[in-house]
C-alpha positions in Angstrom: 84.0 152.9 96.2 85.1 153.2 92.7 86.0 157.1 93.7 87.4 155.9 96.5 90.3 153.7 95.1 90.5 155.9 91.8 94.7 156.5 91.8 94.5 159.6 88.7 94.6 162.5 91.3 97.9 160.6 92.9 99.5 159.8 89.6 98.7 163.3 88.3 101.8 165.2 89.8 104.1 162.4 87.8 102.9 162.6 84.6 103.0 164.9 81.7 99.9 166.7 81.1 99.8 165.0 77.5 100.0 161.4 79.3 97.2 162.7 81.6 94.2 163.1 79.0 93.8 159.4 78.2 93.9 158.9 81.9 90.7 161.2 81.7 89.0 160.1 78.6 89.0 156.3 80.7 87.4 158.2 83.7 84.5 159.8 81.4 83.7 156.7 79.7 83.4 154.7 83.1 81.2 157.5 84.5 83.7 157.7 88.3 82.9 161.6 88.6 80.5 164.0 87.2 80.9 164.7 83.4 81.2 168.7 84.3 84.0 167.7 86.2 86.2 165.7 83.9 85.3 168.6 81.2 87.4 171.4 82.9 89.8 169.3 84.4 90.7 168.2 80.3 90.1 172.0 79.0 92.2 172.9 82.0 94.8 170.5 81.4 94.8 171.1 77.4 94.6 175.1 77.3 98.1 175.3 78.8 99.2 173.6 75.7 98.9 174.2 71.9 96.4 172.1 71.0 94.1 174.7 70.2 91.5 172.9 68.2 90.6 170.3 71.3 90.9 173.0 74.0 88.4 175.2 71.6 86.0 171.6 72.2 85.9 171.3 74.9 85.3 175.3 76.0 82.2 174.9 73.8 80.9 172.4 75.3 81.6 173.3 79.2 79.8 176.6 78.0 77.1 175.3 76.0 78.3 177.8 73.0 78.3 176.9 69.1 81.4 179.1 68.4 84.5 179.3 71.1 86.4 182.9 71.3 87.9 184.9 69.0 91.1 184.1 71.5 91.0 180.4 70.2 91.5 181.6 66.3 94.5 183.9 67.2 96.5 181.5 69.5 95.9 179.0 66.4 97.4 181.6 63.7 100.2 182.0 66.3 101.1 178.3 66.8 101.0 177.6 63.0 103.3 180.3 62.3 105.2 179.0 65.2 105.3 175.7 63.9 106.4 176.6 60.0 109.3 178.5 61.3 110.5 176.1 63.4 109.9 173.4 60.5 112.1 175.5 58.3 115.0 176.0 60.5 114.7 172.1 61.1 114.2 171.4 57.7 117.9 172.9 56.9 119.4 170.7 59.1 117.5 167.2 57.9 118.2 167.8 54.5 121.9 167.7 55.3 121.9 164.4 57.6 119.1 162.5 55.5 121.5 162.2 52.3 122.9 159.4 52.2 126.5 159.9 51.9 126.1 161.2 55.2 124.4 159.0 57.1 127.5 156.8 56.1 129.9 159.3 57.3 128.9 159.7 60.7 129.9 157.4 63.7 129.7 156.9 67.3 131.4 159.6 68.5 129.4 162.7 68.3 132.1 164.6 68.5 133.4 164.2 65.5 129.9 163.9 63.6 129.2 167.8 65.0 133.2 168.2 63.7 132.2 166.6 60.2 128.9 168.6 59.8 130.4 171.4 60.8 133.5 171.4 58.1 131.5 169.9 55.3 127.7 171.7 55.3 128.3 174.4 58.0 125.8 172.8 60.6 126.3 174.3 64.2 125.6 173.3 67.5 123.0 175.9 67.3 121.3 174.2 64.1 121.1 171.0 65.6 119.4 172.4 68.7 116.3 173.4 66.4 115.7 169.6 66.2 114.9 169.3 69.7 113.4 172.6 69.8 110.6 171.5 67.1 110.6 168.2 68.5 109.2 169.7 71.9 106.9 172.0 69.7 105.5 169.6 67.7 104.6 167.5 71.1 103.2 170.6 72.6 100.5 170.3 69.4 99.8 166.9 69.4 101.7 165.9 66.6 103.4 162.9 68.8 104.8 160.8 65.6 106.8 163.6 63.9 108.3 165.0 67.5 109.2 161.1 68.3 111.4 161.6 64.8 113.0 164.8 65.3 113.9 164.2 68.8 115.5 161.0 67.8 117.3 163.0 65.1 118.3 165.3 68.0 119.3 162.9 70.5 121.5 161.2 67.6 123.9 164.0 67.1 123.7 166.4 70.5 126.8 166.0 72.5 124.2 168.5 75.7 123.5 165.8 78.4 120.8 167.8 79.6 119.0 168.6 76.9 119.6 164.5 75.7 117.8 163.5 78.9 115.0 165.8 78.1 114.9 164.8 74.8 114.7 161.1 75.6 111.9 162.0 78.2 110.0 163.8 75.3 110.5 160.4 73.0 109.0 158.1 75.2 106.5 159.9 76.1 105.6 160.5 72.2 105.9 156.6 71.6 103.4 156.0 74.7 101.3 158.3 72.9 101.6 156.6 69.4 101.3 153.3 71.1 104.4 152.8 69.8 105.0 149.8 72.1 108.5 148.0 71.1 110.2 151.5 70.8 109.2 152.3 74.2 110.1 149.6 75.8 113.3 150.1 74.3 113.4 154.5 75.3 112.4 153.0 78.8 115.2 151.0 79.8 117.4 153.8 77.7 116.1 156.3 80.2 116.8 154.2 83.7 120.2 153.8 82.6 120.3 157.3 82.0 118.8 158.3 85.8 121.0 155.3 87.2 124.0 156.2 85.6 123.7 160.2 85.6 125.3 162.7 88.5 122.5 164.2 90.4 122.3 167.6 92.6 120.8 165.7 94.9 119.8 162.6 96.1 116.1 164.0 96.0 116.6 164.9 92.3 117.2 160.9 91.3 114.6 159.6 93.3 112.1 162.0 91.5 113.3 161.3 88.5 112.5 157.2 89.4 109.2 158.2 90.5 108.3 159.8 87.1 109.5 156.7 85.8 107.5 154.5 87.6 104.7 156.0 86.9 105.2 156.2 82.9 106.5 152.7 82.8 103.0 151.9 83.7 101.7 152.9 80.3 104.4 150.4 78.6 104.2 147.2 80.7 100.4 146.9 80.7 100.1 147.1 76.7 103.7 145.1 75.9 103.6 141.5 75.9 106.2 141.1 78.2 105.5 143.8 80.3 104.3 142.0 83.3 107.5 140.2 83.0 109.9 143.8 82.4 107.6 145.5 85.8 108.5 142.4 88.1 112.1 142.8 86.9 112.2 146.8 87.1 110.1 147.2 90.6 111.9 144.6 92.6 115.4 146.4 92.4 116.4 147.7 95.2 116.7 151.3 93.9 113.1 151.8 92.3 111.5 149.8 95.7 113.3 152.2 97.6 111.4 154.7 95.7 108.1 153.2 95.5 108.4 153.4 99.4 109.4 156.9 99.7 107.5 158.5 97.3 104.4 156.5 95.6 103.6 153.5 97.9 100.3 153.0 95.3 102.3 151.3 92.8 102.4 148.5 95.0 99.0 148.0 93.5 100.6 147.4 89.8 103.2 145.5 91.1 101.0 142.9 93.1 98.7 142.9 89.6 102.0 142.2 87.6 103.0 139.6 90.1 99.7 137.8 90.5 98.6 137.8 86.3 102.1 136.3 85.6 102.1 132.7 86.2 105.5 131.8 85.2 106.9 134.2 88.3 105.0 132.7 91.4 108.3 132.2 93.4 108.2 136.1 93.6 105.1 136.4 96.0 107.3 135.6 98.8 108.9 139.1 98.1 105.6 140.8 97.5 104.1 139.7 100.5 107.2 141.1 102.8 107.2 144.6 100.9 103.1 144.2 101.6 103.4 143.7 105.1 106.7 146.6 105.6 104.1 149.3 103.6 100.4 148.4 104.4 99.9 150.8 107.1 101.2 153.7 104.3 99.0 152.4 101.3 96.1 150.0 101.2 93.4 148.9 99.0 91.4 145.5 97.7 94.2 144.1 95.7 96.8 144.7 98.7 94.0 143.4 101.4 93.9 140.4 98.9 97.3 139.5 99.2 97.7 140.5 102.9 94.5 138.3 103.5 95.9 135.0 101.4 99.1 135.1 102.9 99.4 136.8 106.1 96.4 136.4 108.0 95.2 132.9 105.7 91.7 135.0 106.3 89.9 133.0 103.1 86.7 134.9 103.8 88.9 137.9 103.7 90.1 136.8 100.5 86.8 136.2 99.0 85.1 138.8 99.9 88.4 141.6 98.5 88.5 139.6 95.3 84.7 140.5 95.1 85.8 143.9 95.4 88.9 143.4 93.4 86.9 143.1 90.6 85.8 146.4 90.6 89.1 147.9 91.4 90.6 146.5 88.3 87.6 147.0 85.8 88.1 151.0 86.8 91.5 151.4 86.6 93.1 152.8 83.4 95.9 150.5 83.3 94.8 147.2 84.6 91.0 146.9 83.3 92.7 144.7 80.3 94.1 141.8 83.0 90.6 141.7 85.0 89.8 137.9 83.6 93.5 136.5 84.3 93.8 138.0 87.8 90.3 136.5 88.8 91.5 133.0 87.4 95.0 133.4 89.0 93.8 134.5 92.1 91.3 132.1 92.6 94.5 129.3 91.7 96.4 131.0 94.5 93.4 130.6 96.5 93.0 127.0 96.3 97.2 126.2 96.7 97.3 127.8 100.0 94.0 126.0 100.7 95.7 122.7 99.8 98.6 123.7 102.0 96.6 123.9 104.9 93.7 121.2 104.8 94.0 117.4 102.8 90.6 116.9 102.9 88.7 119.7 101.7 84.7 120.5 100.6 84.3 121.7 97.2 81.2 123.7 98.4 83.1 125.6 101.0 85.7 125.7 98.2 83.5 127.2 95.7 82.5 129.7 98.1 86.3 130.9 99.0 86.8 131.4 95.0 84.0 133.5 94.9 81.6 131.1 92.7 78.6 129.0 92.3 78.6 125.7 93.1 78.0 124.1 89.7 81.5 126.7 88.0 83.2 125.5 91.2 83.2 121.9 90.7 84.0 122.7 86.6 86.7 124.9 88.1 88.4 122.9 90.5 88.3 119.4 87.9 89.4 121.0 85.2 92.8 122.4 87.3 93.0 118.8 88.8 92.7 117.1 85.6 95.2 119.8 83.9 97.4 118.7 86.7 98.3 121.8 88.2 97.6 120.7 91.6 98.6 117.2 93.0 95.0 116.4 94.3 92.3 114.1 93.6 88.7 114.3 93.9 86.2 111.9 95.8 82.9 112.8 93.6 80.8 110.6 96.6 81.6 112.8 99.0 82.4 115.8 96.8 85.9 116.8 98.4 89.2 117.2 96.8 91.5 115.1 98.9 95.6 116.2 98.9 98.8 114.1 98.1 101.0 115.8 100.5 104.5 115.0 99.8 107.9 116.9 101.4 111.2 116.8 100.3 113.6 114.5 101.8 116.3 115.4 104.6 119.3 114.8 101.9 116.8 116.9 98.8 116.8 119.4 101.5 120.1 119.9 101.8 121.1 119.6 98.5 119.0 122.9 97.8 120.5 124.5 101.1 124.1 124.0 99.5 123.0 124.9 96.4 121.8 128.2 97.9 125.0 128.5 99.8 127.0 127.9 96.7 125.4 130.8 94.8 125.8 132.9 97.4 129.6 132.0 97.7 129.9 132.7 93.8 128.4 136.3 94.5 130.3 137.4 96.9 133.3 136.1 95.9 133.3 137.8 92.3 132.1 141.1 94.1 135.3 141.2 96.1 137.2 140.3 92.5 135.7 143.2 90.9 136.1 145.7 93.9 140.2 144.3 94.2 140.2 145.1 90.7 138.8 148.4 90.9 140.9 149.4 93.8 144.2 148.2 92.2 142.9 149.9 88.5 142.7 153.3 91.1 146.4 152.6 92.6 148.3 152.4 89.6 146.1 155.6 88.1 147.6 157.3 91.2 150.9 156.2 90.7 151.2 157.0 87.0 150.4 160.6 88.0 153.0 160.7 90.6 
């Protein structure tokens, strides 16, 4: 089973090969696949870069060797030579912007910073590409702190669009790898304005560009402490749900995990559940049959029984083994509320069993949420049931929230049209200027 709903050998083709090896050091420790396996699959993934020393590693121990090839020693003379000439060329064009008199001189158009440089300590374009070009190489060798610097160094003065987006790619990716976790945060919402804002070939070029993103966005919500928060806000726009549809419906797994672990954002489920139900037949594992069970089907033996098996799910995957404990307690929350919202009267034995515990945790459980009074209950302890104050909101409560809904709407739609008069009257007088 834990093979079976293993997600490494999906997320693979949307990842950089660098973000790929802790995603394999995770398997080896929890033992998924043979360790043969998971040795060529790293020396395979590492040799195609320059980090010679682990690549040599791992070749001696897939071949049972004390000393690697002679190849290992020459491609590592290579890289370092590589590496100082690069570091020289760079270093020509840091000493000029790291004085201090002109870091004071340069400003937000880099235009005229490339202008000043250029007048003043003969930099070039040309120069200032080195940055980016030891950036890259110093990511290529594992040196993920120093490339973070010099691409931001880069990135700073290149006027190339191109080569910025890349650049930015290669930054985030470095701070993942630093766990670095503020800064990326900050390079991730950098680079989705970037994709949302950018002209693409193609349509099919933007949504693969969202798709990589996804995918290493995971790496920064699951360690920030907001991040369950910033993956509800990213994933539910239309644009990157659109993409999770058409290209990677498995993120719906990290999405439902976000959504379920964050107990200040329960009014989102309702959304979850209709994206559930629109891609289930695509995509479907425990944490999805969990959610489909709870609140489609209102199957609570179905629910048990996948939160059993959501258990495992979470405690082997990469990125969510660290909320196991806080989706168990919120699920088994959600559990009981849809519970209540179906039966006023109910056993706390039966109870127990639909959340997946003993008797004796149950009743602790379910009197400490009463007593905390996140559910409007009480409990009979002579007949050992939890009986429900159902209450509903009066006709006029009712539709106070319908206006209020209405209203909101109203105020949408109205400044829409105010912006889109404005934009069409902005376009007119642009054409009549040039007439």
């Amino acid at each position: 089973m834990m093979a079976q709903y293993d997600l490494t050998s999906r997320m693979v083709p949307f990842l950089d090969r660098h973000l790929v090896y802790p995603l394999l050091e995770f398997l080896t420790l929890k033992e998924i696949y043979p360790e043969e396996d998971l040795l060529q699959a790293k020396y395979d993934l590492l040799s195609k870069t320059n980090m010679i020393d682990t690549a040599a590693e791992l070749f001696k121990q897939i071949h049972h060797v004390e000393e690697a090839p002679a190849e290992f020693t020459e491609k590592r003379k290579k890289v370092i030579s590589t590496l100082e000439e690069l570091q020289n060329e760079a270093g020509k064009v840091l000493e000029v912007i790291e004085k201090p008199e002109v870091i004071s001189a340069l400003r937000q158009d880099k235009l005229q910073n490339l202008h000043f440089l250029r007048e003043k300590y003969n930099i070039t374009p040309e120069m200032v590409s080195t940055l980016y070009q030891f950036g890259k190489y110093q990511f290529n060798c594992g040196i993920y702190g120093a490339s973070a610097d010099m691409l931001y160094h880069f990135r700073v003065l290149s006027t190339d669009p191109e080569m910025n987006l890349s650049a930015l790619w290669g930054k985030l990716a470095s701070e993942i790898l630093t766990g670095n976790w503020e800064v990326a945060l900050e390079d991730l919402h950098k680079l989705k304005d970037a994709i949302d804002q950018k002209s693409f070939p193609s349509p099919l070029h933007q949504l693969q560009q969202r798709s990589w993103l996804i995918h290493w966005s995971l790496f920064v919500f699951f360690n920030h402490a907001q991040g369950r928060d910033g993956i509800i806000d990213m994933f539910f726009q239309p644009q990157f749900i659109n993409t999770i549809q058409s290209s990677c419906p498995w993120m719906l797994r990290y999405l439902a995990t976000a959504v379920i672990t964050n107990k200040r954002r329960k009014s989102i489920m309702r959304e979850l559940v209709r994206v559930i139900e629109q891609e289930s037949y695509v995509y479907e594992d425990p944490i999805i049959e969990f959610v489909k069970c709870l609140y489609v089907k209102f199957d609570f033996e179905g629910a048990q029984q996948k939160l059993g098996e959501c258990e495992q799910v979470l405690a082997n995957d990469f990125f969510l083994v660290a909320t196991l404990d806080d989706f168990i307690e919120n699920a088994r929350c959600f559990i009981l509320e849809t519970h209540c919202r179906i039966h006023q009267k109910i056993d706390i034995n039966e109870l127990s069993q639909s959340l997946n515990m003993s008797q004796q945790e149950g009743e602790k459980w379910i009197v400490n949420l009463v007593r905390d009074t996140r559910v409007d209950a009480k409990i009979d302890f002579q007949e050992n049931t939890v009986l429900m104050n159902t209450s509903y909101p009066t006709i006029y409560q009712q539709v106070i929230e319908r206006t209020k809904g209405l209203s909101f709407r109203s105020q949408v739609l109205a400044t829409s049209i105010e912006k889109r008069e404005s934009a069409m009257a902005a376009a007119n007088e642009a054409v009549t200027v040039a007439e």
